[in-house]
N, C-alpha and C positions, 0 to 999 in steps of 0.2 A: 325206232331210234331217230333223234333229227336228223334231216340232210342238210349240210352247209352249207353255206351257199358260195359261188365260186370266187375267191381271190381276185379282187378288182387290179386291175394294174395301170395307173396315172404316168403319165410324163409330164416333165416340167423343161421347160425351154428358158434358161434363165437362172442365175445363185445369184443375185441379187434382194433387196429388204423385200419385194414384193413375193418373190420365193419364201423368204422366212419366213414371213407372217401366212402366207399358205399353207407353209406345213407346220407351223403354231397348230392352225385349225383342223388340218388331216389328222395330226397326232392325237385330238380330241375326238375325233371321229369313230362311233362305237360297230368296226367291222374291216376286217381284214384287209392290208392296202400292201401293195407294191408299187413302192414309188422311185424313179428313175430323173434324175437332175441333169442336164445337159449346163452347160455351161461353157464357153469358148474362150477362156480366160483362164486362169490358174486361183482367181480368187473368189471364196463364198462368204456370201451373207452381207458383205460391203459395195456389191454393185457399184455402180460412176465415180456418184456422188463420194465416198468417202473412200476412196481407193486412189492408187498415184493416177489414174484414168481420169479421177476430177478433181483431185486435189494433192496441193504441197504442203510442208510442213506449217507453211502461214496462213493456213486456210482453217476455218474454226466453223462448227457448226452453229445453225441460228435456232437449236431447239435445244432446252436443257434437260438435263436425269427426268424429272418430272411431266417432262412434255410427253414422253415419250410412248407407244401404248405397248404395256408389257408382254415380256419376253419370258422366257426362259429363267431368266434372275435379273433385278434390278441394276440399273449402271453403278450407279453404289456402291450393294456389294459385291460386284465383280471388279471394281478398281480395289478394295478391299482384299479380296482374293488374289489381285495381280501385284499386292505390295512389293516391290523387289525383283520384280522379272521382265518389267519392262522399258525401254531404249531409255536413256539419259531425257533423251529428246522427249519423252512423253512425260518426263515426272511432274507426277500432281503434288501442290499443295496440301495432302490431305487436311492441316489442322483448318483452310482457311473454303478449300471447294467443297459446296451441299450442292442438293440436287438442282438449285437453280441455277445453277452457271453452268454455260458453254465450254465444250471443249474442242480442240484441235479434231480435225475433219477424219484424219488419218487415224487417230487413237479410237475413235469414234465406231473407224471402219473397224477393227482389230474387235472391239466390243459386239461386232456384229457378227464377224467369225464366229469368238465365242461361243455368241446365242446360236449358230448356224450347228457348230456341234453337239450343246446339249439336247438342243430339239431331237438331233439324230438318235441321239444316245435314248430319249425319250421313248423316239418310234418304237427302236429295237423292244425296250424292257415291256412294251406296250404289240408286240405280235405284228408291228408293220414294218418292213422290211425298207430300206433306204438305200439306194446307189447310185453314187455321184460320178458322172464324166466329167474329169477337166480337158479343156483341150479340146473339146467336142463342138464347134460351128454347127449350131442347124441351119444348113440350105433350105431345104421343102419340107412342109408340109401338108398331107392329104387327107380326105375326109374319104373313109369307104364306106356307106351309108349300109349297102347291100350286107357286107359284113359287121356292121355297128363297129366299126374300128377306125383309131387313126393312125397315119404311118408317120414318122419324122424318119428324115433322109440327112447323113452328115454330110459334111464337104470330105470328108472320107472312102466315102462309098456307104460304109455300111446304112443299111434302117431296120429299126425297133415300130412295132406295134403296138399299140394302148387302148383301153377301152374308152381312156378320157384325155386331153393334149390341153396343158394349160400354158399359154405364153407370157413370159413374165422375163420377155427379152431387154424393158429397161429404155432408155434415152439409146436415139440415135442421130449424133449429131453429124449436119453435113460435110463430105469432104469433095464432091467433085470440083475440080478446077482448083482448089485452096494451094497444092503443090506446084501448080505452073505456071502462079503468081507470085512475085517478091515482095513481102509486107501486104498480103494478104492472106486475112484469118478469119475461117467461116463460125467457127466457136472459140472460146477458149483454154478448151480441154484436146488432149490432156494440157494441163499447166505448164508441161517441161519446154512444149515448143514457143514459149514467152519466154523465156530464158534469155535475153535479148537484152545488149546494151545498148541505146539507141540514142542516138544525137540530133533529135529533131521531135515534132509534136506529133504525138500518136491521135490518132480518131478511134472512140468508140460508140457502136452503136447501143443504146441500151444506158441505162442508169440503177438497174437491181440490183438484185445478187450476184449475177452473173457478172456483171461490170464489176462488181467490185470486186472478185475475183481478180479477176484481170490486172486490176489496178492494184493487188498487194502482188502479185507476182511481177510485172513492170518495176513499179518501185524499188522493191528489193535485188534490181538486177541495174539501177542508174542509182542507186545512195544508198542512205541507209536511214534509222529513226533513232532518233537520241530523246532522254526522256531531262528536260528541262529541271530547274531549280523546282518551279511551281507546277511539279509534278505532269506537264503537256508535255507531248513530241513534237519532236521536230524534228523535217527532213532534210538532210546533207544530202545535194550530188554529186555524185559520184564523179571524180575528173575522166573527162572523155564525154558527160552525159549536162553539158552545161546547157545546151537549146532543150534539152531534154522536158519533155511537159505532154500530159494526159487533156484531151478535150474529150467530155461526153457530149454524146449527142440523143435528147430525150424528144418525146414527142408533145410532154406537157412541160419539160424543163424541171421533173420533181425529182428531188430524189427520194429514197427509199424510209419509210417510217424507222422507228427504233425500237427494241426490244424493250418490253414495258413487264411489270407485273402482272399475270396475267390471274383472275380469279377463280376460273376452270381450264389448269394447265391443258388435261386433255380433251378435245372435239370426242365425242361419243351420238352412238347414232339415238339415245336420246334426245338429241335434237332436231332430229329429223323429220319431216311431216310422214304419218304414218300413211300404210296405204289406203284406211280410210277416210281419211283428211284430202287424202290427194282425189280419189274416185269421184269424191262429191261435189270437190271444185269442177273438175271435170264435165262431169254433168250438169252442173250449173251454167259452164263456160264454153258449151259448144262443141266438147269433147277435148276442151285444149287447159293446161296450168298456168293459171292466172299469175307471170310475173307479180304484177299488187299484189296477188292473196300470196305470194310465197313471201313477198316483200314484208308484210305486214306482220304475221306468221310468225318468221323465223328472224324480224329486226328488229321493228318498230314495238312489237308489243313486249320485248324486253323488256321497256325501259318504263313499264309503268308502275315497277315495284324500286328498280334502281336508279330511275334517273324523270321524278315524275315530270321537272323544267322542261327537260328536251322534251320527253314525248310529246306533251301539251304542245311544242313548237312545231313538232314532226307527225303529229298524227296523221294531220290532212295530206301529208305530202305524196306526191310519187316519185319514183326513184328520181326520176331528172330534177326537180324542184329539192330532193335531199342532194343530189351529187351539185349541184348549182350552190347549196348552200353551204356545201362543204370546202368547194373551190373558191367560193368567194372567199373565204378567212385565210386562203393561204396565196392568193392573189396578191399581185402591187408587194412582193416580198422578194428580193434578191434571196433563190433557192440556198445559200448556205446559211445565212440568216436565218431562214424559217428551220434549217437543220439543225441550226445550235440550238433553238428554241425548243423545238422537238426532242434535242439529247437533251434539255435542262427539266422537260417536263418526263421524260423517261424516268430519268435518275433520282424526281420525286417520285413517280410510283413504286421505282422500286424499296427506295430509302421505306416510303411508310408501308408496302404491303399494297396498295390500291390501285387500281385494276382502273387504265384509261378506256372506260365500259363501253364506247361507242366503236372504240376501234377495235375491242373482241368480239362484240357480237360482228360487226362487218367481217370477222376471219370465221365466225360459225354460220352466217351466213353462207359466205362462200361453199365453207363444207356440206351446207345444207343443200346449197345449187345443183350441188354433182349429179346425184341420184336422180330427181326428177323431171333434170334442165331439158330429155328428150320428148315430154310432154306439154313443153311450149308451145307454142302459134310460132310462126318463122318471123311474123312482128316484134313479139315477146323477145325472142331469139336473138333478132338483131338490135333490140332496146340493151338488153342482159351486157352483149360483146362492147357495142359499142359507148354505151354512156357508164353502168355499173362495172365492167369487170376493168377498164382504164385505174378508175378510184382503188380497184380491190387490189388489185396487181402491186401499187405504189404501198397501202397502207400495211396490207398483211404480209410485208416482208420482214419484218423482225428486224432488222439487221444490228448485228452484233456490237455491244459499246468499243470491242478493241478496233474493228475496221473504221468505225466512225473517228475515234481517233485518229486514224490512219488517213483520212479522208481531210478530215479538216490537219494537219499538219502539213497536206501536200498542197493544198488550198491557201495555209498560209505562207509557203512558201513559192506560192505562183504557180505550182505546179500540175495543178489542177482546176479545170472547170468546166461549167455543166450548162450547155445554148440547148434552146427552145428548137426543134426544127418542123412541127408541125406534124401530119397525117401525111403529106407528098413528099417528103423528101424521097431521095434518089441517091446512090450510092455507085459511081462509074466504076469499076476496075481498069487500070491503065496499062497499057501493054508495059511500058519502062516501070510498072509496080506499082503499089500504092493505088490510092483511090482518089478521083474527085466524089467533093460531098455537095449537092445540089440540094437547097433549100431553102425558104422563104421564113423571115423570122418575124417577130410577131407586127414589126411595122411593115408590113408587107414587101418589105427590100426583099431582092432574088441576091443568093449569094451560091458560090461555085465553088470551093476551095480544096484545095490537094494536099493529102497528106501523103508521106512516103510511107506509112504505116497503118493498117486498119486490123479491129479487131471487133468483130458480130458478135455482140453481146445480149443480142433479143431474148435469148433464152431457147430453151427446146421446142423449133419451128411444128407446129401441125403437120402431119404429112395425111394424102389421099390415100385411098383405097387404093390408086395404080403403084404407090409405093410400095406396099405390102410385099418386105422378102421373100411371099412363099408362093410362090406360080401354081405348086399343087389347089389351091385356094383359090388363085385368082382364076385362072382357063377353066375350071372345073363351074367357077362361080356359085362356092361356097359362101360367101362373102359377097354382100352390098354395100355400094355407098350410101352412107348415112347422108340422112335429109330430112329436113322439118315441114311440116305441111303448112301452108299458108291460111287463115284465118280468112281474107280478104282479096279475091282473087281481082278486084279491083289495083287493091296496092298493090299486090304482084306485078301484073301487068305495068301500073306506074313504074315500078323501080325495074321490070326489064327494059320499058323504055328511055329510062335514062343509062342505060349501060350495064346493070347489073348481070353478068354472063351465070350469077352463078344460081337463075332461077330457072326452075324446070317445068314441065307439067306434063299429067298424064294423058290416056283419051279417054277421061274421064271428065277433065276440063278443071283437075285440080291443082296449084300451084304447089313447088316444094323447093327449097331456101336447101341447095346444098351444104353442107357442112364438114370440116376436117374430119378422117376417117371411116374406119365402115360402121355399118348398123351393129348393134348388141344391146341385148334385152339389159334389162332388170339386174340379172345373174352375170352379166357380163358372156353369155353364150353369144358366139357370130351369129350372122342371118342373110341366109339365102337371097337369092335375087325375088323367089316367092314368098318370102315375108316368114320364111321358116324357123323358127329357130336350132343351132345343133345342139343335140345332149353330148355331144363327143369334143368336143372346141368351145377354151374360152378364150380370151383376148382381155389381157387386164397390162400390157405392152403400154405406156403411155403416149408415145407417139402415133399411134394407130386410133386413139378412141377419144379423141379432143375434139368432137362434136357435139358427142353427148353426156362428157365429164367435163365442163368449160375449167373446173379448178382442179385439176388429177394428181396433184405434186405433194408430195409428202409420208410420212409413216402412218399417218390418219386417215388418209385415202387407203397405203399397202393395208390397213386392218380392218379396215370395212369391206373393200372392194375382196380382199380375202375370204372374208367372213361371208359375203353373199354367195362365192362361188362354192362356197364347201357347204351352203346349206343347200344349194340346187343337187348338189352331187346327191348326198344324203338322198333325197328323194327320189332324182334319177333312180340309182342304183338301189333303191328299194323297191321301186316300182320296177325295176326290169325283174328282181327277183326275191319274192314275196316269200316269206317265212313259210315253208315245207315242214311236213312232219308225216312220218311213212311209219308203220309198224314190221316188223319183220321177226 
């Protein structure tokens, strides 16, 4: 008779979209799972981002039906299915919304619920067992190596066991010191605590998504928008909010691209350089991934079937000579100017269907960066951060036609706008509240200026290894800091002696280029201080692994980064126990 083999049992630390799409992949997984969701929150499947944790009702997402990498059932037909049962507040359109248009952030979340239950419902009919803790903080987590086990520990008391511990805890944004400051705010989630009617000019830092967040919750709490004869808005302030006005503050003075037509709505690891592709640069390159050959690879040689002008312009180029070229045409342009021009060239792609080509591959690029960015030179490394991922950050933000609305009505109302403050600026916090903003503009004036109101709008900061909430990890030293090895111990040395703190070396005499978070392979497995990797721990948390994910953000990262971890398990757990067969 066969012997079966024994009921694997996973933990999940996290009900957030990187959760969902996890157990998308377990549920396809052919062999018996018991899986266990922790969750410290009462809400699944909507995570941050689309829960009142990161959004209000004026908050709209920047990806549509289409975008999206499926689920359970399309957004489509699950608005379809919710005909009639849901809040006033959420009513669609149906005769006029398809799958390319945005929707409210929050309706968005609800649709991720949804997906969060059918999957469940999946497991069950499918022999894998599902149980969810809400309410459930995980404090620690351990690795017992000797037992192949992991332990998660609650802020409860109690701990659960597992054979496998995958962390998919989600954005964590900073809060020390934000409370025993007045008009001081280190993110700006949740949204409620902008609820603020404010009579004087607010500071933001940041010009993305994140900003603009901010700036429709602001808004909507000092006026209101009215929608003009020639169908524009415009914004009323609010009496009591007459000094009232938003300054950003950007580090190039850009703001954020527009949502465009896009011609392969979703990133697919199609695009990816395979791992033979990658091995050989490799070997060609000293053992390191030739930034140019990913550059050329996964950008330039797009465009030799769709756009043969540019290529022929951009063949020869390297990243800094394509990013120089790209700055130049948007240079010598007062930032809302080049905005309106950007919403006029948006609103032709989408009117005809066509796809503004240079600026989708620059967003599959980026997707392409993630997976092999750990195979850089710490040169390549800091080429990638500092001259490409600036460009990438601005361009592959989508941002939504109704915020840009929103943006230029408060623009033409004086109520907004967007200064240059360079790479040094400096942000005080004042003991009487608020901040001075310290920065040098582009004619090299030094300016100092104090707002009674700030709000960090950078986005979800990198954190270190010594951040990592799980001590069982850290003292145990389960977990490394990620670091890039240096190609050129020459220029190491150069850039430690101009002050670079964050280069190292072994006694071996090798240099290595520290980077945000800890080490994790391929599969997203942690790794030891001896270069180990664990089969028992993955780490797919995006604050924890911005070293060697430089672009981590989105449903297209949760589906791949998903999808690599559940194909390691597979094997894991085949290789612990191998198909038996006894006569008896």
């Amino acid at each position: 008779m066969n012997q079966q083999k024994p009921q694997k049992k996973i933990g999940i630390v996290g009900a957030g979209p990187s959760c969902l799409y996890l157990l998308k992949h377990l549920v396809s997984l052919e062999m018996d799972l018991e899986v266990e969701i922790f969750e410290k929150s009462q809400v699944v499947g909507a995570g941050m981002p689309y829960s009142a944790q990161g959004a209000n009702s004026e908050h709209v997402t920047n990806v549509s039906g289409n975008e999206i990498p499926p689920l359970a059932i399309s957004l489509i037909r699950w608005l379809d299915e919710m005909a009639g049962q849901l809040p006033d507040q959420f009513a669609v359109d149906k005769d006029n919304f398809t799958q390319h248009h945005v929707l409210p952030r929050l309706l968005f979340g609800k649709y991720l619920a949804g997906q969060f239950e059918l999957l469940c419902e999946q497991a069950h009919s499918r022999g894998k067992a599902v149980k969810l803790h809400l309410n459930a903080e995980v404090t620690d987590l351990t690795d017992c190596r000797e037992e192949e086990k992991a332990v998660l520990s609650l802020a409860s008391g109690k701990t659960f066991e597992f054979d496998v511990v995958v962390v998919c805890a989600g954005h964590r944004w900073p809060e020390k010191g934000e409370n025993s400051k007045k008009g001081y705010f280190l993110s700006p989630y949740p949204p409620a605590k902008l609820a603020l009617q404010l009579n004087h000019p607010v500071a933001i830092k940041g010009s993305s998504l994140t900003a603009i967040d901010a700036i429709r919750t602001l808004a909507r709490h000092n006026g209101r928008f009215e929608e003009t004869g020639e169908g524009k808005l415009k914004f009323i302030p609010a009496e009591g909010s007459e000094k009232f006005k938003i300054v950003m503050h950007s580090r190039n003075g850009l703001l954020p691209a527009i949502r465009f037509h896009l011609q392969q709505p979703r990133l697919s690891r199609e695009s990816l350089l395979t791992r033979e592709e990658i091995e050989q640069n490799r070997k060609e390159n000293g053992g390191f991934l030739s930034l140019d050959f990913v550059f050329d690879q996964n950008f330039k040689r797009g465009f030799q079937k769709s756009d043969p002008a540019l290529y022929k312009r951009i063949k020869n180029m390297k990243v800094e000579a394509f990013v120089d070229l790209i700055m130049s045409m948007r240079e010598n342009k007062e930032p809302f100017e080049l905005f309106r021009e950007e919403y006029e060239e948006a609103e032709k792609s989408i009117e005809q269907r066509k796809s503004i080509y240079w600026k989708e591959m620059l967003a599959e690029l980026s997707f392409t960066m993630n997976y092999p960015a750990k195979y850089l030179s710490a040169e390549d490394m800091l080429r990638l951060k500092n001259v490409l991922m600036p460009l990438i950050s601005v361009v592959i933000a989508f941002a939504p036609q109704s915020s840009c609305n929103e943006l230029f009505a408060l623009h033409d109302a004086g109520r907004l706008d967007i200064v240059s403050v360079g790479q040094e600026s400096k942000v005080e916090p004042l003991k009487e509240g608020g901040i001075r903003y310290h920065c040098t503009d582009e004619q090299g004036k030094k300016h100092a200026i104090r707002y009674p109101t700030f709000v960090d709008c950078s986005g979800q900061p990198h954190l270190s290894a010594e951040d990592l909430p799980f001590p069982g990890l850290t003292m145990k030293k389960s977990v490394s800091q990620a670091v890039i090895r240096f190609k050129s111990a020459e220029e190491a040395e150069k850039l430690k002696g101009e002050g670079n703190d964050l280069i190292v070396s072994n006694n071996n005499g090798d240099f290595f280029l520290k980077v945000p978070g800890i080490t994790i392979t391929d599969h997203f497995q942690i790794v030891n201080e001896f270069g180990i990797p664990n089969e028992r721990i993955y780490m797919m948390a995006v604050p924890y692994i911005g070293g060697y994910n430089p672009d981590y953000s989105g449903l297209d990262f949760c589906e791949e980064a998903s999808r690599c971890i559940v194909e390691k398990l597979a094997d894991v757990f085949n290789a612990r126990h191998p198909p038996m067969h006894a006569e008896c």
